[in-house]
N, C-alpha and C positions, 0 to 999 in steps of 0.2 A: 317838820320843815319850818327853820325863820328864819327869812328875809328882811334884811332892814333897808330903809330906806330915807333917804335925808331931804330936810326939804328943799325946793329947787330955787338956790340962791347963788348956785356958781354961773354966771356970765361966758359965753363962748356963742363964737355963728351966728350974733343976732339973738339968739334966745337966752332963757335961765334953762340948767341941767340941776340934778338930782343924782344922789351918787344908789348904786342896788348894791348890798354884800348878802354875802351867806355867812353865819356862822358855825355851818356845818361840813358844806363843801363847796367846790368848783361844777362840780357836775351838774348838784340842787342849782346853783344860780343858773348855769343857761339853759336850766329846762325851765326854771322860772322865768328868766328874760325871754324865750321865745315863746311862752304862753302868754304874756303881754304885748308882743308884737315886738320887743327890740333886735334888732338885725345885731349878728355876731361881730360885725363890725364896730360896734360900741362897746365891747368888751377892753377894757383895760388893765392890763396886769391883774389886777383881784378886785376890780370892779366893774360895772356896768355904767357910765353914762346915758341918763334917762333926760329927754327933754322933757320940762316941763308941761305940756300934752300930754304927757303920758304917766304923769304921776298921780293921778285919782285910780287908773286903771290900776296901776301898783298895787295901791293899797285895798280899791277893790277886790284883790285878788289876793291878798292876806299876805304882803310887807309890813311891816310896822314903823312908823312912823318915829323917826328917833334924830336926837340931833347930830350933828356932822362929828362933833368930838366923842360922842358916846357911840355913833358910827367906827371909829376909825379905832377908837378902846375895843369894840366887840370882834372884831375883825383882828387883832392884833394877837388877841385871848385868844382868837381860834387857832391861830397861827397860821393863818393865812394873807397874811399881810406882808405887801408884795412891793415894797417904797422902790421909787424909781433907780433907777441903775445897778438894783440887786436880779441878777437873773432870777427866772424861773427854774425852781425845782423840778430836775428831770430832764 
């Protein structure tokens, strides 16, 4: 199981977010994001929106810590990269 996870420098509601991916699958990520507490409604297209609160828990929980471009490279490699206004497969 890897999970990456970016650090939380995106702006939004008041707080800073953190982006979760899988480089494995869809399924691995929201059995990852509800064993950290993120509600399914932070899922987006082929990520997870994580508040800031909630990004020690992450990595406690064995995300790895990686930057947003090298995020977005690993996730792209998996082929699970989901850029906005391309449906979802299926």
């Amino acid at each position: 199981m890897t999970l990456y996870i970016d650090p939380p420098t995106w702006p939004g509601h008041g707080r800073l977010w953190s982006h979760l991916v899988s480089d494995v699958s869809f399924e691995e990520l929201h059995t990852f994001a509800a064993v950290i507490g993120c509600p399914p409604r932070a899922f987006e297209r082929d990520h997870y929106d994580v508040p800031e609160a909630y990004y020690a828990d992450a990595v406690r929980a064995g995300a790895r810590e990686i930057g947003s471009k090298e995020l977005v490279r690993r996730l792209t490699a998996a082929g699970l990269r989901r850029p906005k206004g391309r449906a979802a497969p299926g």
